[in-house]
N, C-alpha and C positions, 0 to 999 in steps of 0.2 A: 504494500500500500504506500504511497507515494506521502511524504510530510508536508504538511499545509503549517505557512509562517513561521519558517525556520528557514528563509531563502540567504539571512544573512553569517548564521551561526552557521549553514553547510558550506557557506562559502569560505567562513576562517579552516572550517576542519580541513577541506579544500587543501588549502594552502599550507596547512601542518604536516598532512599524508605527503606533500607534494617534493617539501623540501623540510624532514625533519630536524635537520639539524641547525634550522633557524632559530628556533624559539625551543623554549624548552616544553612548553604545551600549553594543557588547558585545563581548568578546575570549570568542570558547569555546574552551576548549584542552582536549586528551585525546590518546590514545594515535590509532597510525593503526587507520581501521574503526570508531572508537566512536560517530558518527553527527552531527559536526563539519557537515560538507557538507551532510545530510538537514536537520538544524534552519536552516541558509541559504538550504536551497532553500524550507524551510515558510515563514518569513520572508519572502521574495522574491514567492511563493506569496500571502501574506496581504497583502503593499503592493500588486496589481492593484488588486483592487475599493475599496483607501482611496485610490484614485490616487495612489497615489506612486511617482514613477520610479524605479527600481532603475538603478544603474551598478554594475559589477563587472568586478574586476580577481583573478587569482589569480598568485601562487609556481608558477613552474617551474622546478628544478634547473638545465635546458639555457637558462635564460636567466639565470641568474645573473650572467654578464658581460657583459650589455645592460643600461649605463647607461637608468633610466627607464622599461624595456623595462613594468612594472607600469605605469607610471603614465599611460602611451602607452596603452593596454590600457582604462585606466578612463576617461581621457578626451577619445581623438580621436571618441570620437561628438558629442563637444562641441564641434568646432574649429569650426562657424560662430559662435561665443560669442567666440572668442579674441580678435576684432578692438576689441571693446568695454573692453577689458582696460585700463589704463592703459600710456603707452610701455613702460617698463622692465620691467613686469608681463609684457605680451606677446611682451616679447625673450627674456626668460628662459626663459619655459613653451615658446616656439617651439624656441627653441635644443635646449633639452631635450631634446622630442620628434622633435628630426632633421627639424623645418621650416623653419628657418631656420640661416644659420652666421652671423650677425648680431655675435653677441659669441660670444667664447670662452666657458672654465668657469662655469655662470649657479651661482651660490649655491644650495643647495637650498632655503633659508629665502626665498629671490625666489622661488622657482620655487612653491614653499608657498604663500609671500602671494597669487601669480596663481592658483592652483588654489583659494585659499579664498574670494577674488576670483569667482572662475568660476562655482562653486559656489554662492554666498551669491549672485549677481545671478540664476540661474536659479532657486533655489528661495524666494527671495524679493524679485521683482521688482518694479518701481515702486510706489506707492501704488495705479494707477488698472487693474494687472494682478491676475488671481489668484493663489494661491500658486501653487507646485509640488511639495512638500517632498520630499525625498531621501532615499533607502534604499542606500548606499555597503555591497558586502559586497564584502571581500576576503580571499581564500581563501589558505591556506597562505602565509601572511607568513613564517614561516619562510627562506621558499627569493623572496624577493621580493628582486633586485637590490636594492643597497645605497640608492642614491640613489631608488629610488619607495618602499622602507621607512623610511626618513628623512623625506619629505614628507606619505606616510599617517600618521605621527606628528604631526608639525603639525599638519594636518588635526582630529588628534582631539583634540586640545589645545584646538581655538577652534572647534568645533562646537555646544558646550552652548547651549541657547537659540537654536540655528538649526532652520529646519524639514527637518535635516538628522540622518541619524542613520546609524554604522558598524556594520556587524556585520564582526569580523573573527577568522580561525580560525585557530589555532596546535599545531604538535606537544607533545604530551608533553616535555619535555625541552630543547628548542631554542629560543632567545632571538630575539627583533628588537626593534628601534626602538618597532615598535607596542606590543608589551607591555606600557613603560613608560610610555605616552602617557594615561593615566588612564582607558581602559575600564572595566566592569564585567567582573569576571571569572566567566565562566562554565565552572568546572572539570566534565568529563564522568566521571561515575565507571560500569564497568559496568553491565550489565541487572542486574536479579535473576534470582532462578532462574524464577521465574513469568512474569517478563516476556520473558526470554530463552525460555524453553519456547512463551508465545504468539506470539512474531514466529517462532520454526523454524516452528511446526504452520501457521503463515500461507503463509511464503514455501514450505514444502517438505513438503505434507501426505501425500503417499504416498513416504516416506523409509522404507527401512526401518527395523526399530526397534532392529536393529544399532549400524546406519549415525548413528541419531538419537542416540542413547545418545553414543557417540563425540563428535558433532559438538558437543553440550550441555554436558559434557566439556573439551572441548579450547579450545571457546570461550573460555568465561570470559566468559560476558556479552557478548562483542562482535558488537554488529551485523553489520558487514559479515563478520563470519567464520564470525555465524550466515544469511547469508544466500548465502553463497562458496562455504564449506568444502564443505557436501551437493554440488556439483560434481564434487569432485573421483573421486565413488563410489571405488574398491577405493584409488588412490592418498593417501585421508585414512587408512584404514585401515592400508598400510603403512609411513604416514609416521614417522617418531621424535615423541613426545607434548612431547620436553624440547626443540625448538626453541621457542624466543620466538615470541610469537603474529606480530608483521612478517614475520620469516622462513617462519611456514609458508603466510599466505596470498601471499606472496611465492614460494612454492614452487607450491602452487597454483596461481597465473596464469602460472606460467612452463611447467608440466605442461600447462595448457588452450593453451599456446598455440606449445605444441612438435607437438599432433595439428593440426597446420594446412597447407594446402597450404605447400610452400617458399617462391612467389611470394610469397604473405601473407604469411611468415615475415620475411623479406625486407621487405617492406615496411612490418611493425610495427615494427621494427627501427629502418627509417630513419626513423620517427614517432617513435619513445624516443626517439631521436639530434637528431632535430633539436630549433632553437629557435626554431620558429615551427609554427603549425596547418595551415601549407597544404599540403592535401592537393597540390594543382599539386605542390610542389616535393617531396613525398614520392615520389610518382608518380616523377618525373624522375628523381631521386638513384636509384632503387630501377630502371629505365630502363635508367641508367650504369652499375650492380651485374649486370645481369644481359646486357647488350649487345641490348636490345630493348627497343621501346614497352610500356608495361605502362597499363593501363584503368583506370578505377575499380574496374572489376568486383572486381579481385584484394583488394580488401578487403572486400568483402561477409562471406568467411566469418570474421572478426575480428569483425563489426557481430552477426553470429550467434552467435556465440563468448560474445558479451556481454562483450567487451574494449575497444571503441572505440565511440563514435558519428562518425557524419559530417552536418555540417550546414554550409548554406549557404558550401559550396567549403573547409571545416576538419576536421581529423581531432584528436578529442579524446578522450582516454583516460576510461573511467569514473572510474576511482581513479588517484590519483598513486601507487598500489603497485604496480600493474600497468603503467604507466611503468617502474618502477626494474625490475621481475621481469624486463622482456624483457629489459634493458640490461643490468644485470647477471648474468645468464644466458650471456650471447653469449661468445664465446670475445677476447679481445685485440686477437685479428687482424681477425675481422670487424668487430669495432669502429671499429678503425683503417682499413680498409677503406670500413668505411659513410660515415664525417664523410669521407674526401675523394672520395666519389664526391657527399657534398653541396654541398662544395668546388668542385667542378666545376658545377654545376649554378648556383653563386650571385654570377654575374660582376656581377650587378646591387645588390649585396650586399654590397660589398667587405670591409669591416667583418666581418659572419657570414661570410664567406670566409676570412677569414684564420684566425679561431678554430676552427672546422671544419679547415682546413690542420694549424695544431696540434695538435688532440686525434689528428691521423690522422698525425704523426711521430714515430717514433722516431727516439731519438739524435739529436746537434747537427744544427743549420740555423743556420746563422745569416741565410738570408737571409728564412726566416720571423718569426726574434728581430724584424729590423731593421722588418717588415711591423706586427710588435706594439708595438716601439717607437712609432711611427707613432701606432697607434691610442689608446695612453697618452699622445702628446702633443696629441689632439686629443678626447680622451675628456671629455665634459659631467659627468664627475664624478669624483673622487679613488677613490672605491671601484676603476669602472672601471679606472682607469689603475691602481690597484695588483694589479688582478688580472692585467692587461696583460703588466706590468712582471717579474711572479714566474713567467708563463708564458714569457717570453723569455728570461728567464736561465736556465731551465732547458733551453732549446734553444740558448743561448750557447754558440758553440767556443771560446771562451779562459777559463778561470778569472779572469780580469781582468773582461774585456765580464759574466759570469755576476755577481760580487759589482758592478761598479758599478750593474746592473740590480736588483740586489737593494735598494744604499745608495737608491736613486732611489723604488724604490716604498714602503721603512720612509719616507723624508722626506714620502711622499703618507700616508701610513699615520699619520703625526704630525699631519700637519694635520686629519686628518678625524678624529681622536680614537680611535685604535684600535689601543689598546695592544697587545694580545694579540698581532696581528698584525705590530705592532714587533719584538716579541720574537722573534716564530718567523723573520721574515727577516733578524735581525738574526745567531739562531743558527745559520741556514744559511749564512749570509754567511762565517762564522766559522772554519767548516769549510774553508776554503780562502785561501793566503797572504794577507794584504792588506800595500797599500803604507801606507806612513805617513798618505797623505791620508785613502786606505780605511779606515786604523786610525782615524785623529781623527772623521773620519764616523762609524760605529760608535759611538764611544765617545759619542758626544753625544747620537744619536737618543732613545737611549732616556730620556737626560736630562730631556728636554725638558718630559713630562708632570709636572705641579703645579708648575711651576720648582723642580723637586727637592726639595720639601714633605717633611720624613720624614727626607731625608739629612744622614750626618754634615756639620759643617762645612768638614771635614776634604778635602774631597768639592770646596769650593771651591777649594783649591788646587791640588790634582789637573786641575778643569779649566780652569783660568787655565794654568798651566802645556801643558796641549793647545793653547790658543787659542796660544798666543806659537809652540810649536812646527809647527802649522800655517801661523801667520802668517809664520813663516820659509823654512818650504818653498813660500811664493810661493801661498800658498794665501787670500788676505785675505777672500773675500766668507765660507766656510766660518767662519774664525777669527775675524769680529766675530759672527756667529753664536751663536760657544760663549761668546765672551765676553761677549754681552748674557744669554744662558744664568747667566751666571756674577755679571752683577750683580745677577738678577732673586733669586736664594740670597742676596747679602748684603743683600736687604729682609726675604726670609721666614725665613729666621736669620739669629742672629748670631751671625758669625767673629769669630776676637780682632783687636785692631788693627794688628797685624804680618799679618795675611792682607788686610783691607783695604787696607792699603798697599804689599803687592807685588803686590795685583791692579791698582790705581792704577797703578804700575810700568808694568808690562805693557802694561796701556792707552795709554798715553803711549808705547810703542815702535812702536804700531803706523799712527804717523802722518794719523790723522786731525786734521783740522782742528776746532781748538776748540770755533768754532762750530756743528759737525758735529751733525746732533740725534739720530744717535746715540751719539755722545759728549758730549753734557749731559746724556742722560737717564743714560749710566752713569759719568758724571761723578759725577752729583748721588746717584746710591743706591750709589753705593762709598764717596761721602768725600763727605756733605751739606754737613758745616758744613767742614770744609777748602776745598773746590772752590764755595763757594755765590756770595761775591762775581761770578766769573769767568763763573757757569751765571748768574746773575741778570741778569749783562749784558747776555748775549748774548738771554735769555729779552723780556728787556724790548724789544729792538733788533728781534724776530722779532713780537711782539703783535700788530701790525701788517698782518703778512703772512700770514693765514689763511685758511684754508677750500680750499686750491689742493689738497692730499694730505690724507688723513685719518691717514694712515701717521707724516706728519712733525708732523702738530699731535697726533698721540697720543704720540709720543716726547718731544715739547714738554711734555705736558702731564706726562707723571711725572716729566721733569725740574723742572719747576714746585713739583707737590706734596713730591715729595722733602726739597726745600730749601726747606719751608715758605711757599712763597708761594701762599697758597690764591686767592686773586684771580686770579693767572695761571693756576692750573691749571683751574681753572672756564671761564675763558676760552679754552684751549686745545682741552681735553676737550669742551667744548662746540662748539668748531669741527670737531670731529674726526667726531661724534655723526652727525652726519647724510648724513656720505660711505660713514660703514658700515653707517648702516641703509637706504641707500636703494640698495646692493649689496649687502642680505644678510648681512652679513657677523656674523654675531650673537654667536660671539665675542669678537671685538675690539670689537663695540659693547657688550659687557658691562663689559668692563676700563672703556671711557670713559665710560660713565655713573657706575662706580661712583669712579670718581676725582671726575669731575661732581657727584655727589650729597654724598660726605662734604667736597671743598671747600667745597660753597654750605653745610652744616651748620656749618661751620668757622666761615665770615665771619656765616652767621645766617641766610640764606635759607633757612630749613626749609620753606616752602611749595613750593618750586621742588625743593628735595632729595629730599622723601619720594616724590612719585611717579616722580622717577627711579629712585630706589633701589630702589623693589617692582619696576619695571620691570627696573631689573640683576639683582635676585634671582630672577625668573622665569626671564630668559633665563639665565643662570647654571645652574640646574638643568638646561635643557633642551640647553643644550650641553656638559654632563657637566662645569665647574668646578667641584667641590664647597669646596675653596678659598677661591674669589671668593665664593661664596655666603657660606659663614662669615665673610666680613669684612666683607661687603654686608650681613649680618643686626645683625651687630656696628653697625656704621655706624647702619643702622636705630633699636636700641636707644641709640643718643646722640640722635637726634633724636626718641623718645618721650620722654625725660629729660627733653629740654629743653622738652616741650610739658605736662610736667606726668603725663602716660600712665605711672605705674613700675610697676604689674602686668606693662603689655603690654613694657613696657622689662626686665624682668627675665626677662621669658618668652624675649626676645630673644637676652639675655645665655647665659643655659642654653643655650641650644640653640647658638649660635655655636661657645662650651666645648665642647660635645661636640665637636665637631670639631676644633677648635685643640687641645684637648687631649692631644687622639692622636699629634698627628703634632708639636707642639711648631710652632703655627705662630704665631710672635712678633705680625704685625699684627693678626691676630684675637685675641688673649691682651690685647694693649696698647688696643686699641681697646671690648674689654668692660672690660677695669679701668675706662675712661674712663669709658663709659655706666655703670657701679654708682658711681664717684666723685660723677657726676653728680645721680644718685639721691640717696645719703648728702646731699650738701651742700643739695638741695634741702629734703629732711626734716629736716636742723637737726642731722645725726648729723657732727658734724665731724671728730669722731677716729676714725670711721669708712672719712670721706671722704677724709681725710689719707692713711691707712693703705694704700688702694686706689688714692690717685693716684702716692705716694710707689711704690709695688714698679715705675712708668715710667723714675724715672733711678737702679734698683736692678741693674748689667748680672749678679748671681745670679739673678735673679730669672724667673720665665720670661715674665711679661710686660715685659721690658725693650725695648724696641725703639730703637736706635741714632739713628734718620729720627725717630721719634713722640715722642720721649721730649719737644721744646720746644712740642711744640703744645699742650700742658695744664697750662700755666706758670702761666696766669691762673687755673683752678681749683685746682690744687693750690696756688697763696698763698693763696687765698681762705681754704682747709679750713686752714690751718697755723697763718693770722694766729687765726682764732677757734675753733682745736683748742688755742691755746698752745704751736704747736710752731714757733714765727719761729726760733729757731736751727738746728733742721734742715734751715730753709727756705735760709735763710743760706748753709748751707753748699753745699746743691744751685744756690743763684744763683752762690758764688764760683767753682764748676767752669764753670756754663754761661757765666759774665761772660768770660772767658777766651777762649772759642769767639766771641762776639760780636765782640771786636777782630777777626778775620781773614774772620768767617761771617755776614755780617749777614742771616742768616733772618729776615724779617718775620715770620714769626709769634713765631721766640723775640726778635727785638728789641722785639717788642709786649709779649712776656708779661715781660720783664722790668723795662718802663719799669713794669708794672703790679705787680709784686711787689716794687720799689725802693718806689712811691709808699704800698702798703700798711701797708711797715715803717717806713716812715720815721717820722720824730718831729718834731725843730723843723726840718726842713725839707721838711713833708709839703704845702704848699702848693704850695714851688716844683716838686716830685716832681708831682702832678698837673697842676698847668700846664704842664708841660715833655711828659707823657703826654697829651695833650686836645691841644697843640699840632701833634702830628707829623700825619703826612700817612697819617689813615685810612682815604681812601675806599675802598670797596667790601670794609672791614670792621665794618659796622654794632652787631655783638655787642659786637667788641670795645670801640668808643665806650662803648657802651651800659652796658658791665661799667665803665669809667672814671668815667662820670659817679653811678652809685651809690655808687660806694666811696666818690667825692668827697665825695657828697651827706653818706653817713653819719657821715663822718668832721666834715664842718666841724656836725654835729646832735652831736655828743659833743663838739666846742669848745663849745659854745652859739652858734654861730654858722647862727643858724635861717632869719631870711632869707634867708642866701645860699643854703642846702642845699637852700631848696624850688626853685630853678631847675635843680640839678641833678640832684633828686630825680623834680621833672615831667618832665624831657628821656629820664631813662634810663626810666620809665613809661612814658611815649610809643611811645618807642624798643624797649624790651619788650611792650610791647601789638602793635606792628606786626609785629613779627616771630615773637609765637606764644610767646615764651618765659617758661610762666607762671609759674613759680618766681618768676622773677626781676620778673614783673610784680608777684606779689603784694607780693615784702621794698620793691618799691619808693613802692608804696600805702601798706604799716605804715609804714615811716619816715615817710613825705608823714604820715600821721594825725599820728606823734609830733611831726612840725613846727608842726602847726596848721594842717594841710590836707586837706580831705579828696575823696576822689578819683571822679568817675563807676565808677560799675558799667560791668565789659568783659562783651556779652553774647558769646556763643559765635558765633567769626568764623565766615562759611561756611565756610570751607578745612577747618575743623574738624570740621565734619558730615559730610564726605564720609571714602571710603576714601582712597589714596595713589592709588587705581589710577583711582579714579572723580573723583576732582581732575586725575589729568593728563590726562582725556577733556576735563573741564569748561573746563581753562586753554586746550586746543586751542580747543575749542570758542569761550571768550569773544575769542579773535585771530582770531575767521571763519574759521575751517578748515572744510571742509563733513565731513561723516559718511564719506565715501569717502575724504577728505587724510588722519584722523584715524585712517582704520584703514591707511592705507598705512604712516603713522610710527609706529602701536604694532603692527604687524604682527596686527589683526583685524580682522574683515569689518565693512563697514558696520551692517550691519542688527545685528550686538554692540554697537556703539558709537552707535546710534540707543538699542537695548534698556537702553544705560547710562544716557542722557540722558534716558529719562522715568520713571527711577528717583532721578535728581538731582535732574531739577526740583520733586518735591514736597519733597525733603529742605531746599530752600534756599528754598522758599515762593514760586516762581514756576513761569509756566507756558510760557514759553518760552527759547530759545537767547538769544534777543535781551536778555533781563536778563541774563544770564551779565557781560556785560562791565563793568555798573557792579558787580558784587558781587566780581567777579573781576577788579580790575584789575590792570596787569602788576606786579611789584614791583620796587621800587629799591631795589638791596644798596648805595649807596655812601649811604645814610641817613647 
């Protein structure tokens, strides 16, 4: 039958089938019936004759708690492909798919990279192969298990410029993963009255003109309701006009499918019920229901009915409406009836056996709870195991076993980022006594999301105070828990110094060893410059011993950057980097890049920083930190500063604010002041730049930040000494001079030997010799910032030979590192000295994007296009598509120049 007012929606599909690797596809959403399915099927229709394969996966309600269960669905016709997958690629996707129990819970973002892996090698195979390009349509995302909704996200995120393309369909109303994965949205809005009148007089031309009036009516333009409803003859007529259009074609298929033999009845039933196509185990279940063999036959009149089709050994419902009409028509009992006579039927199964056992008890079991427990401890994904989890508590005999089941799935509920879900089991939980532990659980859960971003400070006390009382009741792994909960608050606000210091307290009662890394990491962001010596020590003592846990060099690493040692935390962070991307873990590999990116900014490697930093700020989005992002964008906007970029550096700055703003989030507030200080002092605005460095060690102020406030020592003397404000500066060095006897922070022991030698007078030589002396390595900037000041100063002695040595070195030193500000003042000077300096043309690094340099830096270390998409989690053939869009930008034509253009850098310049 031909589509009536969709001439403009077939013509995008059109154009997707035509050339898939333009766009990455399509999300169509509408209400249920308005012809979501019809434009999938045209599409699907229109990819035969351009040869391209169609894979297709849909949303079933009844499989909601099969981990994967979609994505099993979309790609076991693929599994002769899996073997070619790289190791840990095909561990994951196997696991996943219930092929393997190889490794436990596989990351979704592994499971992603293998599927995008999978995908990208069949639809665009070796050079001396043809294509195959791909037509991905997955239906009712909606209702798509948690974890294959999670990975068709992915998917459509790194599909653009594959000859790969999704079309994927969603309810009116109802959220998933894919929605916000960057499709085209294709919103379906009713027929008109002309187009709905020509699809009725199509589908149903000898209708009476009653009947037709009604049906054109009550429709409202909907397709399927104009192609349903005339079905129902004298029943649409009696129907009430004011149900919701769901409910009446909802009433509709459950009318059509109440005149049915009982058998059939019976066994469309256990078709609703089940969560799987196979007609075999429909047959069987429906067998066990009625105490006798039952044939295919018995569904013939359903397939006549125009309620089901059967194909090749599957029973599949026309519409997902007609799914819900049967099921929820049914009366409780037969419900409960149906799932355990599927129950019975699925020993092979054990997993859908046990859920089926469930939905078919009433009132406690608990030896079904313990069946679900089970399958939550062994479930390939946190969705899974929290759906597990809240179906066994609710069949838990004791109010105890019910809320621990409850605390168990919020904690799986936290990890996989899903707040909402926190909440409701947190307020069921609630409903019923808890012991003291159960109470500190509870209280923490819900904590947990943006390290309590938004909350009073007040808020820290309260939970220092839980952690000590947990930690009393013998409860310790919970209690350092809340108490890293509780140092992560005193980085994103700031408490007064009497809350700092009884969380320190605290901390210290609860006998961890010093050297414990997670006690320096909340050593160092409770009490930076108190506890820094002690954290430095030990930080120094551990350098050494990396790469073994990603877990313990990432706690390393914020205890590092904390207490201002940006050298160590780059070398931490960076160790860290690669245990959590090459398990997925995207996350925690956000947090370490972005500590990674703004250290090497700190020390001066902004070539190595910016593409990590686009890098944390993608992933960042995509696993819902909007937090990290804002401070990752912040970040960002100090290293366009420093490159010269202050359009794109202020565009940076706005947008971070929006966010900090809101919720009063100190690092992002103190890290844009930084990046617009930066700016000012570049443009020659110094009382500007003072202004904006200065509100850092202002603690009214809202970009104050307790940890940040020494890392911008060196610019803000810079802006002070040549705004005329040395005695404000003065006074902000006698505070921080103070903290240095006991906190020897390398960054503020740096920024102060440099704001001593700035101010100084008659003994401004020994002041910079004494600063040039200490032991910079692997702070290049900072050198860099020393030898200019030097320079300019002994050039206003008259002391002009010396200052051109010093002048050349920080130019040097400046050029190598991108920082053009600083390259330029140090050229003028060199001219005023009687020198004058090479033209700097524009380095490669600087022609590229951040994203299309960190493909290029892979690439000049001989990573091949497949290593290259494993570590930035996209397919080859995107990162092949990237590389011969660099090569003309950097005036060569192959990979093999990359490495003299792009050689490695050395931060201890």
């Amino acid at each position: 039958m031909p589509m009536f007012g969709r001439d403009t929606e077939l013509k995008d599909l059109g154009t997707l089938v035509d050339n898939p690797g333009a766009q990455s596809g399509f999300l169509i959403q509408g209400e249920p019936g308005i012809g979501k399915s019809a434009l999938a099927e045209a599409a699907a229709a229109a990819a035969a004759p351009a040869r391209i394969r169609v894979l297709r996966t849909a949303g079933a309600e009844a499989e909601q708690n099969l981990p994967y269960a979609g994505l099993h669905r979309l790609l076991y016709p693929l599994r002769r492909g899996f073997d070619t997958l790289p190791t840990r690629q095909f561990e994951a996707l196997a696991s996943a798919l219930g092929m393997s129990d190889d490794i436990g819970e596989p990351s979704p973002y592994l499971v992603g990279l293998a599927a995008l892996t999978l995908l990208s090698d069949i639809a665009a195979p070796a050079a001396d192969a043809d294509e195959q390009p791909l037509l991905i349509i997955a239906e009712d995302v909606h209702w798509l298990d948690a974890a294959s909704a999670e990975v068709l996200a992915f998917l459509a995120r790194r599909i653009e410029g594959e000859p790969i393309a999704m079309i994927a369909t969603v309810r009116e109303g109802i959220s998933s993963p894919v929605c916000a994965a960057g499709l085209t949205l294709m919103r379906l809005r009713p027929l008109s009255d002309d187009d709905a009148t020509a699809l009725l007089d199509s589908a149903a031309p000898a209708l009476p003109d009653p009947v037709r009036r009604r049906v054109l009516a009550d429709s409202h333009g909907n397709p399927l309701a104009l192609l349903e409803l005339p079905t129902a003859g004298t029943d649409l007529v009696d129907a009430t006009p004011l149900l919701p259009m769901t409910e009446r074609l909802e009433h509709a298929f459950s009318v059509r499918g109440a005149r049915l033999p009982e058998q059939t009845r019976i066994a469309l039933l256990v078709a609703a019920l089940n969560d799987s196509t196979s007609i075999a185990e429909t047959l069987a279940a429906t067998g066990v229901l009625l105490g006798a063999m039952v044939e295919p036959e018995a569904l013939a009149p359903a397939v006549e009915a125009r309620l089901i089709d059967i194909t090749s050994g599957a029973v599949t419902f026309r519409h997902p409406l007609m799914r819900s009409a049967l099921a929820t028509s049914a009366t409780d009992d037969r419900r409960r009836r149906t799932h355990l006579a599927l129950a019975e039927t699925l020993g092979a199964h054990p997993d859908r056996r046990v859920w089926h056992r469930a939905a078919g008890t009433v009132g406690p079991d608990e030896d079904v709870a313990a069946e679900l427990d089970d399958i939550a401890a062994r479930a390939r994904h946190a969705g899974g195991a929290v759906a597990a989890l809240e179906r066994a508590a609710a069949l838990s005999d004791t109010p105890g076993r019910r809320v621990d089941r409850l605390l168990r799935a919020a904690e799986l509920a936290v990890d996989s980022g899903r707040r909402d879900t926190v909440g409701q089991l947190l307020d069921a939980a609630r409903t019923m006594p808890l012991t003291a532990a159960q109470e500190a659980s509870a209280n923490w859960l819900l904590t947990e999301f943006d390290n309590g971003v938004g909350e009073s400070p007040a808020r820290i006390s309260e939970l220092a105070a839980l952690a000590a009382a947990v930690s009393a009741a013998g409860y310790p792994d919970p209690a350092l828990r809340i108490l890293w909960g509780v140092a992560a608050r005193c980085y994103w606000a700031e408490p007064e110094p009497d809350i700092r210091r009884s969380v320190l307290a605290i901390a210290d009662t609860f006998g961890i060893p010093d050297g414990h890394p997670h006690k320096l990491a909340i050593d160092s962001i409770v009490a930076p410059f108190e506890r820094a010596e002690q954290v430095l020590r030990h930080l120094r003592g551990l350098a050494a011993a990396t790469g073994h846990d990603p877990d313990i060099d990432f706690f390393l690493s914020s205890a590092a950057f904390t207490v201002g040692a940006f050298d160590l935390a780059a070398h931490f962070s960076g160790a860290a980097a690669p245990g959590f991307r090459s398990a997925g873990r995207l996350g925690l590999l956000t947090r370490a890049l972005a500590i990674q990116s703004r250290s090497l900014a700190r020390v001066g490697d902004l070539t190595t920083a910016a593409p990590l930093a686009a890098e944390a700020a993608t992933f960042a989005l995509e696993t819902g930190q909007p937090y990290m992002h804002a401070v990752i964008i912040a970040g960002q906007a100090e290293i366009a500063a420093l490159r010269g970029d202050y359009p794109h550096a202020a565009a940076l700055i706005a947008e971070a604010e929006r966010t900090g703003l809101a919720v009063g989030a100190r690092p992002v507030l103190a890290t844009s002041q930084l990046a617009r200080g930066l700016i000012a002092l570049a443009e020659g605005r110094f009382d500007d730049a003072f202004t904006d460095l200065i509100r850092l060690q202002d603690p009214r102020d809202p970009s104050y930040s307790h940890s940040l406030r020494g890392c911008c020592l060196a610019e803000l003397s810079e802006a002070a000494v040549r705004a005329g404000r040395s005695d404000d500066l003065r006074a902000v060095l006698k505070e921080l001079a103070a903290a240095t006897a006991t906190a020897p922070s390398p960054v503020l022991i740096i920024g102060i030997r440099y704001a001593q030698a700035v101010l100084a007078t008659d003994d401004a030589d020994e002041r910079f010799t004494e600063a040039l002396a200490a032991d910079l390595t692997g702070w290049p900037a900072e050198r860099g910032r020393l030898h200019l000041a030097y320079g300019e100063w002994l050039r206003r002695q008259r002391r002009v030979v010396e200052s051109r040595t010093h002048l050349r070195t920080a130019r040097e030193i400046f050029d190598a590192l991108g920082f053009t500000a600083w390259s330029e003042r140090a050229r003028l000077e060199l001219r005023g000295a009687g020198e004058s300096s090479p033209h700097r043309g524009p380095d490669a690094r600087d022609q590229l994007t951040p994203h299309e340099l960190s493909i290029a830096q892979l690439a000049a270390q001989g990573l091949t296009n497949r290593e290259i998409g494993q570590r930035l989690y996209l397919s080859h053939r995107t990162v092949s598509t990237h590389l011969h869009r660099i090569f003309p930008k950097l005036g060569i034509s192959s990979r093999g120049d990359l490495a003299a253009l792009l050689p490695q850098t050395d931060t201890a310049a």
